[in-house]
C-alpha positions as CSV (number, residue, x, y, z in Angstrom):
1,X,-163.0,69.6,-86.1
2,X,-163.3,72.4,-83.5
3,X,-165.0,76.0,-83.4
4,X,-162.0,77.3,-85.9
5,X,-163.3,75.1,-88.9
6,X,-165.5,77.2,-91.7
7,X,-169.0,77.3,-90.6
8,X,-172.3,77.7,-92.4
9,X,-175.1,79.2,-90.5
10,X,-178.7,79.1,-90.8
11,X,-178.8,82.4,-92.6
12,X,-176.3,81.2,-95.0
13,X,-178.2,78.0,-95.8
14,X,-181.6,80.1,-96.1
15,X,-179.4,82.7,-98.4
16,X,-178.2,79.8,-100.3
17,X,-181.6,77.8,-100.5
18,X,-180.7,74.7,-98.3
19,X,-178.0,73.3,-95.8
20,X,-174.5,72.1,-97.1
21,X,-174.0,69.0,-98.4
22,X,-173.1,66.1,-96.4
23,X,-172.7,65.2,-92.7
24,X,-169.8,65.3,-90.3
25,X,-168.4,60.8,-90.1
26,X,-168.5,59.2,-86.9
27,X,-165.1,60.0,-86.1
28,X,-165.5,64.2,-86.0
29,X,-165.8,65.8,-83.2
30,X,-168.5,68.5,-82.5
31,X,-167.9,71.8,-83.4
32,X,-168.0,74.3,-80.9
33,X,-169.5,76.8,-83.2
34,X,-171.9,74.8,-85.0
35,X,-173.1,73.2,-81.7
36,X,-174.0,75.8,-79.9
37,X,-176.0,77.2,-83.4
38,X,-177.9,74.1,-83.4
39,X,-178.2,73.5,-79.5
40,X,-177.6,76.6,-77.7
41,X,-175.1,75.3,-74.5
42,X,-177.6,75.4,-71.4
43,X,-176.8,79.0,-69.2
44,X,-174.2,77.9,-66.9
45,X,-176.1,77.4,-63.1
46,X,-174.5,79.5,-60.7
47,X,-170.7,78.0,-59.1
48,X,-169.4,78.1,-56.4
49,X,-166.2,80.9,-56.9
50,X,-162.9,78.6,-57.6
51,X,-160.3,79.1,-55.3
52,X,-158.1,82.7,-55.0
53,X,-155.1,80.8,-56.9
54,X,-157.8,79.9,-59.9
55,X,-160.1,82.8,-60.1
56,X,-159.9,85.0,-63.1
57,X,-159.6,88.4,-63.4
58,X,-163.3,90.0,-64.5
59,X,-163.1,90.4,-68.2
60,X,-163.3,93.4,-70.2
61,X,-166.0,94.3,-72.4
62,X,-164.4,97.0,-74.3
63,X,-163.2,96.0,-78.1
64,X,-159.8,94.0,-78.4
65,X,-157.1,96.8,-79.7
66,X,-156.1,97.0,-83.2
67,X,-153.5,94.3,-84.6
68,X,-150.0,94.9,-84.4
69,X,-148.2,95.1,-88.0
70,X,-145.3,93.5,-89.3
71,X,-142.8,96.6,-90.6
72,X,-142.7,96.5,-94.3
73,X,-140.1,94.3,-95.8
74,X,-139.4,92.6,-92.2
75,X,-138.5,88.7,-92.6
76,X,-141.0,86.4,-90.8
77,X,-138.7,83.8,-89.3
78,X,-140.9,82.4,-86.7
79,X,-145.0,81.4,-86.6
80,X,-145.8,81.2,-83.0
81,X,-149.0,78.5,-84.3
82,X,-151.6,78.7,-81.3
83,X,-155.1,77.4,-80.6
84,X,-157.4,77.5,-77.2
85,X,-159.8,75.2,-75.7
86,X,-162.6,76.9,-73.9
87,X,-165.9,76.6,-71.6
88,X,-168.0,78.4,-74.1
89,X,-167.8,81.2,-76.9
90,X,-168.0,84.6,-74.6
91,X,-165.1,85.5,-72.9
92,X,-166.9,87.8,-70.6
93,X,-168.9,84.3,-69.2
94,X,-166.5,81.5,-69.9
95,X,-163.4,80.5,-69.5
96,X,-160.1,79.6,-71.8
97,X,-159.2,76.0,-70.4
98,X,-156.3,74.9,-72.8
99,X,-153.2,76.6,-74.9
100,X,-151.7,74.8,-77.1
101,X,-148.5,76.1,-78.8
102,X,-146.3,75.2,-81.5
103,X,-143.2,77.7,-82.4
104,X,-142.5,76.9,-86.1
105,X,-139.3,78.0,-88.1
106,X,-140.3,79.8,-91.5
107,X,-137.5,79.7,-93.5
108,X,-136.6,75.7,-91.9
109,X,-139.8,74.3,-92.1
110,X,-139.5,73.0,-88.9
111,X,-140.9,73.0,-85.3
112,X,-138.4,74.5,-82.4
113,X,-140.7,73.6,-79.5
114,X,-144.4,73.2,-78.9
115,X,-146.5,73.3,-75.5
116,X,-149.9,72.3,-74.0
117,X,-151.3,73.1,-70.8
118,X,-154.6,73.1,-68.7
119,X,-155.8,76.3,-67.1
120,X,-157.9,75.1,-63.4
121,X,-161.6,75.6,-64.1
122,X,-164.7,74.5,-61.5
123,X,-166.6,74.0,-64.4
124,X,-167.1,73.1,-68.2
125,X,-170.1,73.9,-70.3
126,X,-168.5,72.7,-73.4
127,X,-167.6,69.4,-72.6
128,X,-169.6,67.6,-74.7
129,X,-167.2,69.5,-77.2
130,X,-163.9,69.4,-76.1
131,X,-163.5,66.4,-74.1
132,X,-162.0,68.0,-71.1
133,X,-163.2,67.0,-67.8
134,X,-163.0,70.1,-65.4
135,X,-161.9,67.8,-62.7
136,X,-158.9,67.0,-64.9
137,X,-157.7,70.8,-64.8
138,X,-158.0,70.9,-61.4
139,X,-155.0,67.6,-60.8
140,X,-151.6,68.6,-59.8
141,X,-149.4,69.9,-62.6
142,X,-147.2,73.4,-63.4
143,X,-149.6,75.4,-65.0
144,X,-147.9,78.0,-63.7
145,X,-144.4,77.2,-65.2
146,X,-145.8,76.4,-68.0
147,X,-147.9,79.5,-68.8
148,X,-144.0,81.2,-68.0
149,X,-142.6,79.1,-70.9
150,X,-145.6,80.0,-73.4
151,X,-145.1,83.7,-73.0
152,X,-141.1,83.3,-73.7
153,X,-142.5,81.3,-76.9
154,X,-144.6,84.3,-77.8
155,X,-141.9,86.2,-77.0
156,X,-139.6,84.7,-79.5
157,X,-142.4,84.9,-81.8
158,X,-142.5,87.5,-84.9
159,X,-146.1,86.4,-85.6
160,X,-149.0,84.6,-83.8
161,X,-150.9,82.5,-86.0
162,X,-154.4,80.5,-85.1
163,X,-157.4,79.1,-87.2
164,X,-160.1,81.3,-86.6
165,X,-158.1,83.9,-84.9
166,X,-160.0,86.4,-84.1
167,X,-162.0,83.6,-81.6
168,X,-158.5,82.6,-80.2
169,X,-157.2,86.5,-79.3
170,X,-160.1,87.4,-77.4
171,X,-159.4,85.0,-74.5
172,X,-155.5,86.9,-74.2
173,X,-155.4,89.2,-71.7
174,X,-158.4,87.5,-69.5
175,X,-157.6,86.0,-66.4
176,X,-154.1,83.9,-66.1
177,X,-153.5,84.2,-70.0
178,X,-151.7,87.6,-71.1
179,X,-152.2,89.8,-73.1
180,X,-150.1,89.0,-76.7
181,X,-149.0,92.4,-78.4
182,X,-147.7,90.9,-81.3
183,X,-149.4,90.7,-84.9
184,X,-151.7,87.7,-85.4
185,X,-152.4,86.2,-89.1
186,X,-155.6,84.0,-88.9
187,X,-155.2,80.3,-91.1
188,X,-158.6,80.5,-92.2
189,X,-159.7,83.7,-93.3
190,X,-156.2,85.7,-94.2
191,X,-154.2,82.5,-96.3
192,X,-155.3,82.0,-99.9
193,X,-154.5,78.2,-100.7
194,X,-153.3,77.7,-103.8
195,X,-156.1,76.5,-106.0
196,X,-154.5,73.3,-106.9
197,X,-155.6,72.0,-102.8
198,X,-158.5,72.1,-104.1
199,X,-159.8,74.2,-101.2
200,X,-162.5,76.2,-100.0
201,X,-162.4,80.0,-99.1
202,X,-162.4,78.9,-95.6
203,X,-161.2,75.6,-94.8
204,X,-161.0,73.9,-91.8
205,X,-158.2,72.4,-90.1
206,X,-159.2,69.1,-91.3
207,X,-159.6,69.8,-95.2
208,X,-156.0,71.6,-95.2
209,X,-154.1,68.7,-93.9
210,X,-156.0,66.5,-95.6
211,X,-155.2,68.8,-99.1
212,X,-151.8,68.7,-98.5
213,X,-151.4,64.9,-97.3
214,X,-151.2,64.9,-93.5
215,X,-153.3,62.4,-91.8
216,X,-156.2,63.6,-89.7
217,X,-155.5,60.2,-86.8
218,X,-157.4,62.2,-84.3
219,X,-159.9,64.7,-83.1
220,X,-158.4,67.6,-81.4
221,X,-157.3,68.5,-78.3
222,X,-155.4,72.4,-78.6
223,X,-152.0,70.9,-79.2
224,X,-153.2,68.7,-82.0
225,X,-155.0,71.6,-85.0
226,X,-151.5,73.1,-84.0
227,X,-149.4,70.2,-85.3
228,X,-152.1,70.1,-88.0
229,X,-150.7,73.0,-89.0
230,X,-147.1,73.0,-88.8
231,X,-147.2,69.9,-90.6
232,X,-148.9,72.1,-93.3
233,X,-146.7,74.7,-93.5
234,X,-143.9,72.2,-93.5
235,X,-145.1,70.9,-97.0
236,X,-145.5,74.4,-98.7
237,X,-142.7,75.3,-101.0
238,X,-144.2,79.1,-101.2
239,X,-145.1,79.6,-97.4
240,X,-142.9,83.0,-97.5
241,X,-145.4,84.2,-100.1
242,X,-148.4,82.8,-98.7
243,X,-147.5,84.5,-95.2
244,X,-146.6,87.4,-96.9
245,X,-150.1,87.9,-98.3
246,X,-151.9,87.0,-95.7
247,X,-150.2,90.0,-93.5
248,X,-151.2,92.3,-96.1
249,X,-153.4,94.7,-94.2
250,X,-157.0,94.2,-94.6
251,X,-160.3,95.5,-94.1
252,X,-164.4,94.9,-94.1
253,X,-165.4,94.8,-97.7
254,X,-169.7,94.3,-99.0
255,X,-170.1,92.6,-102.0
256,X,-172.7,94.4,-104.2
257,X,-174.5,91.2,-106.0
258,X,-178.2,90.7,-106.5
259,X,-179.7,87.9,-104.8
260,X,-179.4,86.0,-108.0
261,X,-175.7,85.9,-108.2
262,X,-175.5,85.5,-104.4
263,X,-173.4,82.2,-105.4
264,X,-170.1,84.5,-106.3
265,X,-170.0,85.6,-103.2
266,X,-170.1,82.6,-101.7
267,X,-167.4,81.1,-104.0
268,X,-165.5,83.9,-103.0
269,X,-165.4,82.9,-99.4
270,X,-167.9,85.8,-97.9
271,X,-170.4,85.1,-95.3
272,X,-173.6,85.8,-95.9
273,X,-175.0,87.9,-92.4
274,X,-171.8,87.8,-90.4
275,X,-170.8,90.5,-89.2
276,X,-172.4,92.4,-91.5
277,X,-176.5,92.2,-91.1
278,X,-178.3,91.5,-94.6
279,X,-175.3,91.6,-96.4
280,X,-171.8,89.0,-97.9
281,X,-168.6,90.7,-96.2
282,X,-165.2,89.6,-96.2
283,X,-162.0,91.1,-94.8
284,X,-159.6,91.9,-97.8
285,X,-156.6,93.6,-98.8
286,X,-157.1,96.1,-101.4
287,X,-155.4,94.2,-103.8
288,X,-157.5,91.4,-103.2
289,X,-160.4,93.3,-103.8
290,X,-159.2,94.7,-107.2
291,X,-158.7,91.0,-108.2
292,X,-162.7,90.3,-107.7
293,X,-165.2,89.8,-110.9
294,X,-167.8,91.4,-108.9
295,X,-168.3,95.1,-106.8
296,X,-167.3,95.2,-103.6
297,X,-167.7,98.4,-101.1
298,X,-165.9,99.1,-97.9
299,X,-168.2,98.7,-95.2
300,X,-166.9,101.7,-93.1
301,X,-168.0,104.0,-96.2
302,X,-170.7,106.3,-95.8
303,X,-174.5,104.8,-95.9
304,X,-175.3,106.6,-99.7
305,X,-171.9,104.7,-100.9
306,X,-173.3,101.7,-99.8
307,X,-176.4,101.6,-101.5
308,X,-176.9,98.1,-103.8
């Protein structure tokens, strides 16, 4: 699918012994993540500056503030489900060039309204990827309106939800988009699927429709992993639960497993080398990691704590 599908990297194929099994079919679209692993996108050459009504603000370095949490106890009514289409991975060079947007009611199982736009852009890097000719974002249309009705959808939103979210946040608060102070749950990493889907720790877009019977009739634009989604959510019988989880607050957590029993780690949906260096780490609520038939260790805890 796109650069929110589950990834493997090379140093989780060397940790492993060997790449995934498989190949993407004809029909999948390049992933964003995965093709700039295996073919780094070329530096951008130098652009002309876009026009004053087009340029974005200079983005911040500093690290994204710390999610917003739902109050104990409150009722999650709406899932403002979200996804971005960009020029490239580093919001400091590129550029977010699509929102999609689909508010979804919780306790109706049903979409209220969804939205897709273009942002203007001079130039795209990742269009191999996305599909999304930068001439296109530059034809007559209402960004602007639309960007007005987005925020009143975030607005109405309790939660924003995205696969891979913490790729999709970064780009808030950059240039035209704004900054969204409300809590985000991430598809991928904070749900755990029932195990009747039959799913991996991390599945992509693709695999949870597919797990739970929506057809996959084409690759994505941003407006279409969203509808993925709600279409998902639409068929779970225990979403309140499974949202309810996945806002359970979490943090970094090392698994302590010799290189022998690397594979439980795996299983268990930790990446081997990301973020942590030379180690499996996975966000996790402390229950989660009570549930776990191996050691795990905070990551924030003090080097001798740490030691294997």
């Amino acid at each position: 699918m796109d650069k929110h599908d589950e990834r493997t990297t090379p140093a989780d194929q060397a940790a492993a012994g060997g790449p995934g099994d498989g190949t993407p079919g004809a029909w999948e679209q390049v992933d964003l993540l995965s093709f700039t692993a295996a073919a780094p996108v070329p530096k951008p050459q130098r652009q002309p500056p876009p026009p004053p009504s087009v340029r974005s603000a200079p983005a911040r370095p500093e690290a994204a503030p710390a999610p917003v949490a739902v109050p104990a106890g409150a009722a999650l009514e709406r899932l403002l489900i979200l996804d971005t289409e960009t020029t490239g991975l580093d919001p400091r060079q590129h550029r977010c060039i699509e929102v999609g947007a689909v508010l979804f009611s919780v306790p109706h199982r049903a979409v209220l309204s969804q939205l897709s736009f273009l942002l203007p852009c001079t130039s795209n890097d990742a269009q191999r990827v996305n599909g999304i000719d930068p001439e296109a974002t530059r034809a007559p249309q209402p960004w602007q309106q639309s960007l007005r009705c987005f925020q009143s959808l975030v607005e109405s939103a309790d939660v924003v939800l995205a696969h891979n979210a913490g790729f999709d946040r970064q780009w808030f608060g950059q240039g035209e988009l704004p900054a969204i102070e409300k809590p985000w749950l991430c598809s991928m990493e904070d749900l755990r699927w029932p195990p009747e889907c039959g799913l991996r720790a991390n599945p992509s877009v693709r695999d949870l429709a597919l797990a739970h019977g929506v057809p996959v009739w084409a690759a994505h634009r941003a407006l279409t992993d969203c509808i993925y989604l709600a279409q998902v959510f639409e068929r779970c019988p225990d979403l309140e639960a499974l949202l309810a989880a996945g806002l359970e607050p979490r943090r970094l957590y090392r698994a302590r497993l010799s290189y022998e029993e690397r594979h439980k780690a795996r299983e268990a949906g930790f990446r081997w080398n990301e973020p942590v260096s030379g180690a499996w780490s996975r966000r996790l609520s402390d229950r989660e990691a009570s549930l776990l038939t191996f050691p795990v260790v905070p990551v924030d805890e003090p080097p001798q704590a740490q030691a294997a």
